[in-house]
mmJSON file of the N, C-alpha and C atoms, coordinates in Angstrom:
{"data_MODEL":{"atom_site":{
"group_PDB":["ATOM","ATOM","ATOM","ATOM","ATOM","ATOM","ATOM","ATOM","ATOM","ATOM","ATOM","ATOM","ATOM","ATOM","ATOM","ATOM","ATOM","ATOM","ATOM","ATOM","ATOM","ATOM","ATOM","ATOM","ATOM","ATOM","ATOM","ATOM","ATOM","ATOM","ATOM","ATOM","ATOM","ATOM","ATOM","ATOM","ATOM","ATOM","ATOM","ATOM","ATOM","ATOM","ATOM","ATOM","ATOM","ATOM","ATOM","ATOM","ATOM","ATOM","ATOM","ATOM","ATOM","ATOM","ATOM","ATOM","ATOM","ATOM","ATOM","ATOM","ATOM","ATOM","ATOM","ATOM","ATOM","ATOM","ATOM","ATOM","ATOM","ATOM","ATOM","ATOM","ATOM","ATOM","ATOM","ATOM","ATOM","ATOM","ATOM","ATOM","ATOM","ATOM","ATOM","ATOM","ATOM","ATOM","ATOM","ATOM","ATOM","ATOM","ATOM","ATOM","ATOM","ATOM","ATOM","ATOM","ATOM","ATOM","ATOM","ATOM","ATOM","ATOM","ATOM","ATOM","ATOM","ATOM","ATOM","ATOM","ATOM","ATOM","ATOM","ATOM","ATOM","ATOM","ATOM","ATOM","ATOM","ATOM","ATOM","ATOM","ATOM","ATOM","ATOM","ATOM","ATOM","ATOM","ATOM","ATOM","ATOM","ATOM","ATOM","ATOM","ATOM","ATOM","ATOM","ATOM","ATOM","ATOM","ATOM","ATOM","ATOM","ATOM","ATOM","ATOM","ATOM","ATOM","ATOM","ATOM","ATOM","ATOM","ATOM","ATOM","ATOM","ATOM","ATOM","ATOM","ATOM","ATOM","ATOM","ATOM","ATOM","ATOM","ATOM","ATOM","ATOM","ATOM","ATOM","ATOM","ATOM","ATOM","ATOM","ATOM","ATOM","ATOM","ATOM","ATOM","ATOM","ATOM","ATOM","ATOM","ATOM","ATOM","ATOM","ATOM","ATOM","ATOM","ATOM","ATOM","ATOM","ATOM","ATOM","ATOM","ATOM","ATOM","ATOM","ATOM","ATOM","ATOM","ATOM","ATOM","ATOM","ATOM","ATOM","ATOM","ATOM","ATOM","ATOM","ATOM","ATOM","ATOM","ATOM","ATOM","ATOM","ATOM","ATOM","ATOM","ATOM","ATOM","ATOM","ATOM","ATOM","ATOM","ATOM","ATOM","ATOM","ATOM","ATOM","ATOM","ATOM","ATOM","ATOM"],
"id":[1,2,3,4,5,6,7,8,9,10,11,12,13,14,15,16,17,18,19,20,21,22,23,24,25,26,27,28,29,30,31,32,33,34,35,36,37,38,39,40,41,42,43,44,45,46,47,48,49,50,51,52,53,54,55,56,57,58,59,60,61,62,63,64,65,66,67,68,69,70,71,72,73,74,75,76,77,78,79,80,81,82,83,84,85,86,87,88,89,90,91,92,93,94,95,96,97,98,99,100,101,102,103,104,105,106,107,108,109,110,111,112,113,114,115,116,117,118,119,120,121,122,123,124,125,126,127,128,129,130,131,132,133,134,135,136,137,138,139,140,141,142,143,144,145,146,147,148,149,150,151,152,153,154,155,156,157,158,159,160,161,162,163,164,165,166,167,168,169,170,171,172,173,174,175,176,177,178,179,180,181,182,183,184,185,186,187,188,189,190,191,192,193,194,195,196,197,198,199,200,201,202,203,204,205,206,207,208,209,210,211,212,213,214,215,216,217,218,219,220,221,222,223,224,225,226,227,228,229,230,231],
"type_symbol":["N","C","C","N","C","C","N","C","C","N","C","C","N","C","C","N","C","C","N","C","C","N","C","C","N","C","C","N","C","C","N","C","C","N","C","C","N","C","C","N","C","C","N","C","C","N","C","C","N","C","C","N","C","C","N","C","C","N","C","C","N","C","C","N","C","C","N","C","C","N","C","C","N","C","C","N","C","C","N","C","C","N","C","C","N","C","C","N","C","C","N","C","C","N","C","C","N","C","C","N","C","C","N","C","C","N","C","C","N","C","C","N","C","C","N","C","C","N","C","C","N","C","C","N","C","C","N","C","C","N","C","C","N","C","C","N","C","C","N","C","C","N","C","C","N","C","C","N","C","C","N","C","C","N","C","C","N","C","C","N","C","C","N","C","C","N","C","C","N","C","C","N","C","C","N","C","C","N","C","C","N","C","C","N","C","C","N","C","C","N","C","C","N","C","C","N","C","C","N","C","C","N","C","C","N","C","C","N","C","C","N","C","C","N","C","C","N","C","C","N","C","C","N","C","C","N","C","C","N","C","C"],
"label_atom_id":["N","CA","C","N","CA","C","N","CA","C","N","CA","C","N","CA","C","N","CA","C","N","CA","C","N","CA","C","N","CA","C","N","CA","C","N","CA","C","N","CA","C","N","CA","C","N","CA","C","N","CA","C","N","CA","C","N","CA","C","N","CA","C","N","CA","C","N","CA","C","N","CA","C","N","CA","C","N","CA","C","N","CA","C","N","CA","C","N","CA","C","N","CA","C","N","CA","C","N","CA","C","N","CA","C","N","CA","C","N","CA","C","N","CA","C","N","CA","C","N","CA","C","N","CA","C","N","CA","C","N","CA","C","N","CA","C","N","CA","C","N","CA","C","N","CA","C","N","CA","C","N","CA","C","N","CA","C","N","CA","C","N","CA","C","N","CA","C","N","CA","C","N","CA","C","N","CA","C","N","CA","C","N","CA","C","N","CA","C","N","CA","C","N","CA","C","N","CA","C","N","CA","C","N","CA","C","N","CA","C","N","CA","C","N","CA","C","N","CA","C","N","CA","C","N","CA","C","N","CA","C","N","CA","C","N","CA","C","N","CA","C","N","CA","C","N","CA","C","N","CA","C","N","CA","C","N","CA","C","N","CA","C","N","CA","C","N","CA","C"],
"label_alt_id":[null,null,null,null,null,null,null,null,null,null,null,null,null,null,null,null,null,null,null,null,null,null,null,null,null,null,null,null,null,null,null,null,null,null,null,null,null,null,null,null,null,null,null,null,null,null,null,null,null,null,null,null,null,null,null,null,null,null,null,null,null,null,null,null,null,null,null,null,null,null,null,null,null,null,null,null,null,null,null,null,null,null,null,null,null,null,null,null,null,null,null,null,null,null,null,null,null,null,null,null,null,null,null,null,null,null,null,null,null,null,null,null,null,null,null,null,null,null,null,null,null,null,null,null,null,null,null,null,null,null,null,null,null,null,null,null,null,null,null,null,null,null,null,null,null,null,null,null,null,null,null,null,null,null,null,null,null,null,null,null,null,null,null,null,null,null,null,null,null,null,null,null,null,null,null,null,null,null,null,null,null,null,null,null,null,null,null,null,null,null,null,null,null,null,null,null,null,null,null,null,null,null,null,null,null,null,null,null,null,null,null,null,null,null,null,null,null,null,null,null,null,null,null,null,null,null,null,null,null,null,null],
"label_comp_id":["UNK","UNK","UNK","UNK","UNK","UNK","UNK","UNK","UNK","UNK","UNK","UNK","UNK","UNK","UNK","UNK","UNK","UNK","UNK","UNK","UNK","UNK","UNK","UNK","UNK","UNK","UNK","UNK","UNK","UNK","UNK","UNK","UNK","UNK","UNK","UNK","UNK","UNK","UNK","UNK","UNK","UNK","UNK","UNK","UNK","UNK","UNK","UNK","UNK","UNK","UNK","UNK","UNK","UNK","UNK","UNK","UNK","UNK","UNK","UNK","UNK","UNK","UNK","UNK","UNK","UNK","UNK","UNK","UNK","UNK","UNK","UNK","UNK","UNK","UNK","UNK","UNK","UNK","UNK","UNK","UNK","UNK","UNK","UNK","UNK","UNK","UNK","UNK","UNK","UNK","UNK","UNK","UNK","UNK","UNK","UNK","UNK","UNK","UNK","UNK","UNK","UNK","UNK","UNK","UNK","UNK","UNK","UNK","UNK","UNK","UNK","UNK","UNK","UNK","UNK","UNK","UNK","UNK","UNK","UNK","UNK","UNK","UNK","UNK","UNK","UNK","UNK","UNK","UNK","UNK","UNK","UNK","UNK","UNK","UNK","UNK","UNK","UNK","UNK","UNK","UNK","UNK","UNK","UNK","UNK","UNK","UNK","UNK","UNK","UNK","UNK","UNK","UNK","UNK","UNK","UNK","UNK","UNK","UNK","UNK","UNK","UNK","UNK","UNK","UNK","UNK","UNK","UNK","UNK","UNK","UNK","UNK","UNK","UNK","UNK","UNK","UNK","UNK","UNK","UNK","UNK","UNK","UNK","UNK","UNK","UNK","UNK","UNK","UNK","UNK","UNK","UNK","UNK","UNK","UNK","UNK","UNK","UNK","UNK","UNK","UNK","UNK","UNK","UNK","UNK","UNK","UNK","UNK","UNK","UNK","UNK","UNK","UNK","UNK","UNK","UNK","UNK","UNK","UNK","UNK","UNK","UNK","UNK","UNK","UNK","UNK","UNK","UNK","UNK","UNK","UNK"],
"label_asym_id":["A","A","A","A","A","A","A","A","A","A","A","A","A","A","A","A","A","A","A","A","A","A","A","A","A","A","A","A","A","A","A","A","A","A","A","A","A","A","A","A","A","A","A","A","A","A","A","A","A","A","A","A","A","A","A","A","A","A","A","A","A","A","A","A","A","A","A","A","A","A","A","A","A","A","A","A","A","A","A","A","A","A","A","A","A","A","A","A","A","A","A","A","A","A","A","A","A","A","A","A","A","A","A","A","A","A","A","A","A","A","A","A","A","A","A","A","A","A","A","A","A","A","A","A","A","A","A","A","A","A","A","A","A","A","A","A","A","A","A","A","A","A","A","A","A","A","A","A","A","A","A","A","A","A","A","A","A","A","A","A","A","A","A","A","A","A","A","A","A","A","A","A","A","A","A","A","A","A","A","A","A","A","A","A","A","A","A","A","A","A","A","A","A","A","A","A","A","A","A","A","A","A","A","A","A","A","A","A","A","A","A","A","A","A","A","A","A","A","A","A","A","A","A","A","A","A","A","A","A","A","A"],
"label_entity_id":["1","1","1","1","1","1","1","1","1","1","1","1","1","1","1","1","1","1","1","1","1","1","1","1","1","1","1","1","1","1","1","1","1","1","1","1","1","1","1","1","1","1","1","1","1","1","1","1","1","1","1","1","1","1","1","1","1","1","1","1","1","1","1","1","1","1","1","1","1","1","1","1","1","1","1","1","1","1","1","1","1","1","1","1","1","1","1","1","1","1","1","1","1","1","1","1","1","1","1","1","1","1","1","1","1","1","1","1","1","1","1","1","1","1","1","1","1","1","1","1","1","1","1","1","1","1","1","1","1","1","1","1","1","1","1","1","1","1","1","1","1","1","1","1","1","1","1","1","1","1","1","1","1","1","1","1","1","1","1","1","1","1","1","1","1","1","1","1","1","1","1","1","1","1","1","1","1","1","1","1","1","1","1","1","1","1","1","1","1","1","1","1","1","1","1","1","1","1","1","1","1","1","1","1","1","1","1","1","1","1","1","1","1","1","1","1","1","1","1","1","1","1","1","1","1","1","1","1","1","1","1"],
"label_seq_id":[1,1,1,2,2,2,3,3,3,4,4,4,5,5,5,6,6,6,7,7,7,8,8,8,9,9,9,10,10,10,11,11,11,12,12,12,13,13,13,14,14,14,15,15,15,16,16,16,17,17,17,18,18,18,19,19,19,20,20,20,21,21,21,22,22,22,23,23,23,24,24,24,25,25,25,26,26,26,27,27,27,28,28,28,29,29,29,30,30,30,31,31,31,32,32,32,33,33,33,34,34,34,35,35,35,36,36,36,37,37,37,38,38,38,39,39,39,40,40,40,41,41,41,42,42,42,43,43,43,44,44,44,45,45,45,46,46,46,47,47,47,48,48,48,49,49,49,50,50,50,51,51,51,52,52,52,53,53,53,54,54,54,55,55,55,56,56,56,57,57,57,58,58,58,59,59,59,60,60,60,61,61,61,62,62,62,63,63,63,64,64,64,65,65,65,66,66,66,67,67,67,68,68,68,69,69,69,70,70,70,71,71,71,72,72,72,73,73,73,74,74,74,75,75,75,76,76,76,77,77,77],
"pdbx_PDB_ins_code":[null,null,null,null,null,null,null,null,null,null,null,null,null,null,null,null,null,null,null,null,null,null,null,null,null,null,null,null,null,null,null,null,null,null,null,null,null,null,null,null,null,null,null,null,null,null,null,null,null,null,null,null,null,null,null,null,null,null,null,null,null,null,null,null,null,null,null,null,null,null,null,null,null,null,null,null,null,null,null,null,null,null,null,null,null,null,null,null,null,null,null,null,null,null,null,null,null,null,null,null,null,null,null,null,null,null,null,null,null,null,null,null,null,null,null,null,null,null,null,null,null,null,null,null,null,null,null,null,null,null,null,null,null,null,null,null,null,null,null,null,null,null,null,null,null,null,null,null,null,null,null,null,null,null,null,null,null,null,null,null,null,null,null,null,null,null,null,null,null,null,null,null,null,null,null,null,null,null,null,null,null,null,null,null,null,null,null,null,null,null,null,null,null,null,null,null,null,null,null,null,null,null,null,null,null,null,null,null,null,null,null,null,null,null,null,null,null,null,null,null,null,null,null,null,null,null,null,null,null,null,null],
"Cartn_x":[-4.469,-4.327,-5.643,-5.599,-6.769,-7.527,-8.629,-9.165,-9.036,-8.988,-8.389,-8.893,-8.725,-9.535,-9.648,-10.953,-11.069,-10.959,-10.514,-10.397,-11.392,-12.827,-13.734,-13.562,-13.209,-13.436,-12.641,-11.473,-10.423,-11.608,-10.535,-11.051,-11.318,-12.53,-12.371,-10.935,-10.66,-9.332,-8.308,-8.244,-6.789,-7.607,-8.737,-9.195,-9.135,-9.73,-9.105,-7.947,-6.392,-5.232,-4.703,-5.333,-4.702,-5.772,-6.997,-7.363,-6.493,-6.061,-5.445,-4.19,-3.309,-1.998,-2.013,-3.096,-3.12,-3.462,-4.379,-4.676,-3.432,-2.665,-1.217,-0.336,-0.43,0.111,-0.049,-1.251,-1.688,-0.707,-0.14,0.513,1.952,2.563,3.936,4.138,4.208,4.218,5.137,6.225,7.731,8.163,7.013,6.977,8.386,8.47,9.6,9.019,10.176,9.735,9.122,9.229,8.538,9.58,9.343,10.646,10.297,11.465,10.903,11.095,10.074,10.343,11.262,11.75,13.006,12.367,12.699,12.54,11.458,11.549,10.085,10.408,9.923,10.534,9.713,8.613,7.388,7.266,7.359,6.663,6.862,6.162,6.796,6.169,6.059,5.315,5.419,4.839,4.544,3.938,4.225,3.694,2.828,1.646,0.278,0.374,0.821,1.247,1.478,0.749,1.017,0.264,-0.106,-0.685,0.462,0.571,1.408,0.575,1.07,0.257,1.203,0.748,1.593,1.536,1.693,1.549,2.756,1.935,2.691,2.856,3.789,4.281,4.579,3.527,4.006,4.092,5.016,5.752,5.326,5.684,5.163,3.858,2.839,1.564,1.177,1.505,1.555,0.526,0.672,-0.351,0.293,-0.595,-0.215,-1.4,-0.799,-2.103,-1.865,-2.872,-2.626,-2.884,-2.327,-2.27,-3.013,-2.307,-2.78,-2.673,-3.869,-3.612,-3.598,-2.282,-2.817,-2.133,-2.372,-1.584,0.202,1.18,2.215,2.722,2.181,2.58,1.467,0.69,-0.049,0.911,0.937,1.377,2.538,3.158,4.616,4.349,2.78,2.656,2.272],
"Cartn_y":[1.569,1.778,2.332,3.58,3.805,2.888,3.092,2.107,2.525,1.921,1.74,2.266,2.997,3.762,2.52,2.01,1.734,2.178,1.672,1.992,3.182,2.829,3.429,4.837,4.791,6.193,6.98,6.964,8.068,8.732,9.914,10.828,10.946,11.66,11.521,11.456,12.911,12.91,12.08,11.539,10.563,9.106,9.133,7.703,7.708,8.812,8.733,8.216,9.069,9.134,7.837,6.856,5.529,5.021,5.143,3.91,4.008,5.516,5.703,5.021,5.277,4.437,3.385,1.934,0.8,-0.04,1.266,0.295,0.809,1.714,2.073,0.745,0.004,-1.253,-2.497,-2.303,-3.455,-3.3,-2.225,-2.042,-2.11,-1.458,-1.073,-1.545,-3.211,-3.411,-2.76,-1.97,-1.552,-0.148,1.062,2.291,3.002,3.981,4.791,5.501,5.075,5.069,4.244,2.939,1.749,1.111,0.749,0.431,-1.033,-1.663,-3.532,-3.792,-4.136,-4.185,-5.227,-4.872,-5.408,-7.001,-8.372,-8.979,-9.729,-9.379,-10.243,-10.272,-11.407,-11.576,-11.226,-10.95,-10.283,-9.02,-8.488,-7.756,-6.435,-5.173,-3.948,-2.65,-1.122,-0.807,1.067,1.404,2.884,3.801,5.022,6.364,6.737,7.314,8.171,8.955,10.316,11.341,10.729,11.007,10.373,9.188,8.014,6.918,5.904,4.834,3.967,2.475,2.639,0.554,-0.25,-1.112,-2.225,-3.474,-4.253,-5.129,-5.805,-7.357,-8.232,-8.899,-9.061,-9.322,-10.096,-11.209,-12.777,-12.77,-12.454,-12.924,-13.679,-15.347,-16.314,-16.014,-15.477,-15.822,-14.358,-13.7,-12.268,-11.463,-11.612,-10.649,-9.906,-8.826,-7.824,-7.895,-8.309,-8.439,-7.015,-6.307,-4.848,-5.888,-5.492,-6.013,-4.992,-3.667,-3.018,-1.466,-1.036,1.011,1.459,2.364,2.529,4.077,4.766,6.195,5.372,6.67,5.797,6.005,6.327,5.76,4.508,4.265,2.761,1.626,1.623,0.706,-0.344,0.242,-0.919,-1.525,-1.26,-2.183,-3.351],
"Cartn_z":[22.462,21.038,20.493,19.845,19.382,18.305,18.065,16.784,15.794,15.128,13.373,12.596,11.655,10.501,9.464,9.399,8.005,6.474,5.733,4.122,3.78,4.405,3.159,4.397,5.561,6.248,6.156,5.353,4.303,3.509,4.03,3.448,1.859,1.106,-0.188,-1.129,-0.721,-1.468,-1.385,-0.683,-0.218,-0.54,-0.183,-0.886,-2.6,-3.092,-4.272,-4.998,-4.162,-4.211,-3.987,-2.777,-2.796,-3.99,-4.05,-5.551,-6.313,-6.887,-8.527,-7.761,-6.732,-6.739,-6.501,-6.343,-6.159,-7.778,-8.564,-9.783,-10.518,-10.456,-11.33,-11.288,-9.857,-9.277,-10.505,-11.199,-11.658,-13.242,-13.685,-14.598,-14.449,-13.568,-12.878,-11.033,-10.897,-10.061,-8.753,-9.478,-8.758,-9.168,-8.797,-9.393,-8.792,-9.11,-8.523,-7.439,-6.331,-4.672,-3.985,-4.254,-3.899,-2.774,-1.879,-1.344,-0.879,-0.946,-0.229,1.187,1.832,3.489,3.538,4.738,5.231,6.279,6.14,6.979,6.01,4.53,3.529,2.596,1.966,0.399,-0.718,-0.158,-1.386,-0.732,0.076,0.652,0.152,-0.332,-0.769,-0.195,-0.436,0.545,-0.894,-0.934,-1.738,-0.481,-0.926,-0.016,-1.093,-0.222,-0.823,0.378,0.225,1.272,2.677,3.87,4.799,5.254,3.983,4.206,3.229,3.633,3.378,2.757,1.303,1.209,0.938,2.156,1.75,1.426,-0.014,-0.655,-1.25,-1.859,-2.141,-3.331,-4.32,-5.492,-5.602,-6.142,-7.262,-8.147,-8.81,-9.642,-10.827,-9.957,-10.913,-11.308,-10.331,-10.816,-11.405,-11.414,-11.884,-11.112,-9.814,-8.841,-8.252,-7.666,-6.727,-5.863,-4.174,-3.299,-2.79,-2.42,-1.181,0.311,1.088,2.477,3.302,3.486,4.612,3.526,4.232,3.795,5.057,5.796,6.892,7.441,7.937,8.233,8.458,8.504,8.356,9.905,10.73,12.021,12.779,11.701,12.412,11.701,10.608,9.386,9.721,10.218,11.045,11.864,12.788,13.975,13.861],
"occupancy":[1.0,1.0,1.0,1.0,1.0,1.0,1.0,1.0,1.0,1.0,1.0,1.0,1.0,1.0,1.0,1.0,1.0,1.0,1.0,1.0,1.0,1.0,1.0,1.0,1.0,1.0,1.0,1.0,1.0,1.0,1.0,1.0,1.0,1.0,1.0,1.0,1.0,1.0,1.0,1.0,1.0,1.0,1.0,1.0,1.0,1.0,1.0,1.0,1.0,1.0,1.0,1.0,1.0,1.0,1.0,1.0,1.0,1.0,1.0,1.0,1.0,1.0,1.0,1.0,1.0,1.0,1.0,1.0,1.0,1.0,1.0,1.0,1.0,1.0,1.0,1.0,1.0,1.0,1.0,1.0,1.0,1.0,1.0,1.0,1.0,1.0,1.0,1.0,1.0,1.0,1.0,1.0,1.0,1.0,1.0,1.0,1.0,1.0,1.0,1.0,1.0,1.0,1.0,1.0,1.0,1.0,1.0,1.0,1.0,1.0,1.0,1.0,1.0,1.0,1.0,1.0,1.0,1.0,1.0,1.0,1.0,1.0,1.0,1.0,1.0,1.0,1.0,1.0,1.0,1.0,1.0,1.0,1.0,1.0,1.0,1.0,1.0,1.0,1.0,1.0,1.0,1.0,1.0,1.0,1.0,1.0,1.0,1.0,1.0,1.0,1.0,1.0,1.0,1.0,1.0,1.0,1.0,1.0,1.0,1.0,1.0,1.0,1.0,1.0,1.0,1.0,1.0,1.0,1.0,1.0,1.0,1.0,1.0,1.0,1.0,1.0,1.0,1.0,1.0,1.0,1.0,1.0,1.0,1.0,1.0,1.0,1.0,1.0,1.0,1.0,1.0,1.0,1.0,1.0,1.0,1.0,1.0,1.0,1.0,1.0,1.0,1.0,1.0,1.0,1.0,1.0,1.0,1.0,1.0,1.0,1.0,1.0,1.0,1.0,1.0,1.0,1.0,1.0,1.0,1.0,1.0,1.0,1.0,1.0,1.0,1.0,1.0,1.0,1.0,1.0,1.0],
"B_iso_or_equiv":[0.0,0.0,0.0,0.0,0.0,0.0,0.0,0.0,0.0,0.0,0.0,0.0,0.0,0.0,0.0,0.0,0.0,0.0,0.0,0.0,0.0,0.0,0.0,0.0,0.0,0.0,0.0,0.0,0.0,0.0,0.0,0.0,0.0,0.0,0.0,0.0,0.0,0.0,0.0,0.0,0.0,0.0,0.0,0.0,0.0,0.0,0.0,0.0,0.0,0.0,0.0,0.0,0.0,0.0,0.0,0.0,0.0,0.0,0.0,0.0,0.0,0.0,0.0,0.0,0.0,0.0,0.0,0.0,0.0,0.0,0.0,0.0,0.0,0.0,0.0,0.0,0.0,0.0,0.0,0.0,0.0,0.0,0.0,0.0,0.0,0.0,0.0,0.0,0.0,0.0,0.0,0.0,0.0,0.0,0.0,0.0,0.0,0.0,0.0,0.0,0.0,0.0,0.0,0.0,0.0,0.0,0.0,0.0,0.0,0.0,0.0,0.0,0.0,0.0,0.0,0.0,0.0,0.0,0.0,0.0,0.0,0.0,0.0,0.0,0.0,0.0,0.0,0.0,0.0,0.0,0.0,0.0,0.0,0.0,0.0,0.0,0.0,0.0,0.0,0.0,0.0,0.0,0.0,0.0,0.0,0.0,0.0,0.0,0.0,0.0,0.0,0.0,0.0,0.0,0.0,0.0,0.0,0.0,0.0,0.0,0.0,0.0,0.0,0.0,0.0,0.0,0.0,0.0,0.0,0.0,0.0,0.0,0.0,0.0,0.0,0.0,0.0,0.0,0.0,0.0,0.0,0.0,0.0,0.0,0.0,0.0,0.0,0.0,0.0,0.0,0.0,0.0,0.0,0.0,0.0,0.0,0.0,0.0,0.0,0.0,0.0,0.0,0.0,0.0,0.0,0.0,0.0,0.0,0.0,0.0,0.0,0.0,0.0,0.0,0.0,0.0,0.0,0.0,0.0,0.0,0.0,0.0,0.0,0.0,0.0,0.0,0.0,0.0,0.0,0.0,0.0],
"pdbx_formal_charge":[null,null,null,null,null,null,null,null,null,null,null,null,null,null,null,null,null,null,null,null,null,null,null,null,null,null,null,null,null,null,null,null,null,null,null,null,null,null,null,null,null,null,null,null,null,null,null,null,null,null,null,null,null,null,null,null,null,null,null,null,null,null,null,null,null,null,null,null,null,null,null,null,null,null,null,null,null,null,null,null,null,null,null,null,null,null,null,null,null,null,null,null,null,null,null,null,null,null,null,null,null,null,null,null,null,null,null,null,null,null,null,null,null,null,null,null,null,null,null,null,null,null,null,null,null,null,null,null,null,null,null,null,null,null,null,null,null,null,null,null,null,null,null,null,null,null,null,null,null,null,null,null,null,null,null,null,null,null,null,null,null,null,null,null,null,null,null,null,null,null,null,null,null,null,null,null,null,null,null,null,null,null,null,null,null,null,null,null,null,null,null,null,null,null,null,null,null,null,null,null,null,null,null,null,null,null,null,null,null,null,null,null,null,null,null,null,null,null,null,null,null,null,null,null,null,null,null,null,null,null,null],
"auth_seq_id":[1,1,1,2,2,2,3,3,3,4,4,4,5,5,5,6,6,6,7,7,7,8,8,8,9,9,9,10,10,10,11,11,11,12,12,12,13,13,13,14,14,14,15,15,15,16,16,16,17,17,17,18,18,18,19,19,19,20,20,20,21,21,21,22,22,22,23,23,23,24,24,24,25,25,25,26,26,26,27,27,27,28,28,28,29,29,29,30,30,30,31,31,31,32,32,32,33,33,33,34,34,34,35,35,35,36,36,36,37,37,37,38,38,38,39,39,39,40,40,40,41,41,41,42,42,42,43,43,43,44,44,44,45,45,45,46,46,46,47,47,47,48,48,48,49,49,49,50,50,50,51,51,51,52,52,52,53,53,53,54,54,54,55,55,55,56,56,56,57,57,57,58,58,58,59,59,59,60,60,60,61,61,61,62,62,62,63,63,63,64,64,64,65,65,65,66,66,66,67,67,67,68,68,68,69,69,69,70,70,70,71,71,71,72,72,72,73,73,73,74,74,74,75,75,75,76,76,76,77,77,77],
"auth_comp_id":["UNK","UNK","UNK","UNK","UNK","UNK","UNK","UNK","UNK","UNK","UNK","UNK","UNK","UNK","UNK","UNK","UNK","UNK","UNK","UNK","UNK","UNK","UNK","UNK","UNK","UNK","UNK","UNK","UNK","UNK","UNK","UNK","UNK","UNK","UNK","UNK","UNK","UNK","UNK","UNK","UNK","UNK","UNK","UNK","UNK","UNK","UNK","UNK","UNK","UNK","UNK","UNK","UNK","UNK","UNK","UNK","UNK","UNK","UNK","UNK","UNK","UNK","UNK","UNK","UNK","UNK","UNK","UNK","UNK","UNK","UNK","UNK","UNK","UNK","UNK","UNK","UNK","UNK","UNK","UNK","UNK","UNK","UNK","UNK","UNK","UNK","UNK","UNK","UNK","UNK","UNK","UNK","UNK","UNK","UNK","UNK","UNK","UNK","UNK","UNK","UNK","UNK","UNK","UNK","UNK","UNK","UNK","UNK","UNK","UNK","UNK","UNK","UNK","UNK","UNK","UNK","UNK","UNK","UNK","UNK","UNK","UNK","UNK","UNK","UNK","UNK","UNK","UNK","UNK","UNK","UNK","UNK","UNK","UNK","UNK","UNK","UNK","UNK","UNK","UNK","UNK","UNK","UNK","UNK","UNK","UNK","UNK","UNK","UNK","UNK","UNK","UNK","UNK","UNK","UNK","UNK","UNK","UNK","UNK","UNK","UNK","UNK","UNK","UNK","UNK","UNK","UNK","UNK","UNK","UNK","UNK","UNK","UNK","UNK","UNK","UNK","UNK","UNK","UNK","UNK","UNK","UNK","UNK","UNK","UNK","UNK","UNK","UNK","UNK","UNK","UNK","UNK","UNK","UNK","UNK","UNK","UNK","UNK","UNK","UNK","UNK","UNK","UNK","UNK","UNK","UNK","UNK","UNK","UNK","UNK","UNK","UNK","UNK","UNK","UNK","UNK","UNK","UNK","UNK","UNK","UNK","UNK","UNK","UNK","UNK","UNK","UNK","UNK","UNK","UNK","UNK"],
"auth_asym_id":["A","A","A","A","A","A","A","A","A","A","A","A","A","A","A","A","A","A","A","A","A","A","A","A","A","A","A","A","A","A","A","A","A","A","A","A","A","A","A","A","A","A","A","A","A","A","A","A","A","A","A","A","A","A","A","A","A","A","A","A","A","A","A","A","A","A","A","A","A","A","A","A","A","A","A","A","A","A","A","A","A","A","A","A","A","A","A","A","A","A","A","A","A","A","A","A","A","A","A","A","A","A","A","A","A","A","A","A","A","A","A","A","A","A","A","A","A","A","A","A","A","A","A","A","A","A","A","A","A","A","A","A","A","A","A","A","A","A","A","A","A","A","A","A","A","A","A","A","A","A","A","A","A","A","A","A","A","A","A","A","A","A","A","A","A","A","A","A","A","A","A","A","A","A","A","A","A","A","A","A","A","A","A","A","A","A","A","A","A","A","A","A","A","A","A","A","A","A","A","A","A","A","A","A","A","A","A","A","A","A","A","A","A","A","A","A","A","A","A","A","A","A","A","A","A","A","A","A","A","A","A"],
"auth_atom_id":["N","CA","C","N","CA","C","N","CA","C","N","CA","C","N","CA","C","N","CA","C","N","CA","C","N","CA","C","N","CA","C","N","CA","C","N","CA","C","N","CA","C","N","CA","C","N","CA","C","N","CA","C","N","CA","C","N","CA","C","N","CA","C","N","CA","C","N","CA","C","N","CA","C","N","CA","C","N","CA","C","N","CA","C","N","CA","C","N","CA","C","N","CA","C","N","CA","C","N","CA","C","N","CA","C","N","CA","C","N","CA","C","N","CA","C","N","CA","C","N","CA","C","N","CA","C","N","CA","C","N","CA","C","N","CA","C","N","CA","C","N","CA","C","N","CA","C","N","CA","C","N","CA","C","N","CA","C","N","CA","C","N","CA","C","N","CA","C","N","CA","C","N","CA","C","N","CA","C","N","CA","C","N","CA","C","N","CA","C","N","CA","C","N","CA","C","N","CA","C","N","CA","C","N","CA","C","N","CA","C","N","CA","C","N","CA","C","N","CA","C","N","CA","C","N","CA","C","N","CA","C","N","CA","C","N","CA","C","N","CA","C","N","CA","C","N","CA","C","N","CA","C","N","CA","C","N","CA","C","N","CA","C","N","CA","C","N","CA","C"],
"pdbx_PDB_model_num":[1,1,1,1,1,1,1,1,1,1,1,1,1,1,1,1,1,1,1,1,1,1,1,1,1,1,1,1,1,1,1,1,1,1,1,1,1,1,1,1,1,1,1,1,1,1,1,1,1,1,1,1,1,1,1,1,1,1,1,1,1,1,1,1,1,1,1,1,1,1,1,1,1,1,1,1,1,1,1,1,1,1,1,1,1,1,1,1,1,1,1,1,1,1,1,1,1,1,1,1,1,1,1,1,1,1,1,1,1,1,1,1,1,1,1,1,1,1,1,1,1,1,1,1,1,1,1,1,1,1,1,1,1,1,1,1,1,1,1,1,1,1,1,1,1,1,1,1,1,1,1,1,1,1,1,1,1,1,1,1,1,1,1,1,1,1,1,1,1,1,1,1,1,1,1,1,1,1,1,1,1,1,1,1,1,1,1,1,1,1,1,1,1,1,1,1,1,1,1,1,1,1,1,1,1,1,1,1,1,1,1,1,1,1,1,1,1,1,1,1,1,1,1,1,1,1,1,1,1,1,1]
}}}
């Protein structure tokens, strides 16, 4: 398995592209094209071109955690 790209080693532009779509999160937890993983009851997942985040929605407590940012053929493993 190759090694993992960390967060900050995205590229500018696409690091950009996931900040602005993670703090949009903090307003519109369930944007259009958000889809809910299958097999979780919080679990949800948005596209930022070919990087995928996937995070988690309480509700009661009114959070949104990010879990993973990861290209979208690492992200399912």
């Amino acid at each position: 398995m190759p090694p993992r790209k960390t967060f900050a080693r995205l590229s500018s532009v696409i690091h950009g592209r996931v900040i602005t779509a993670i703090q949009a999160l903090a307003t519109n937890p369930r944007p259009s094209g958000c889809r809910k993983l299958a097999g979780s009851q919080h679990d949800w997942r948005i596209r930022v071109g070919d990087y995928r985040v996937i995070y988690e929605i309480g509700d009661a407590i009114r959070i949104v955690r990010v879990n993973r940012v990861r290209h979208r053929r690492e992200v399912y493993r």
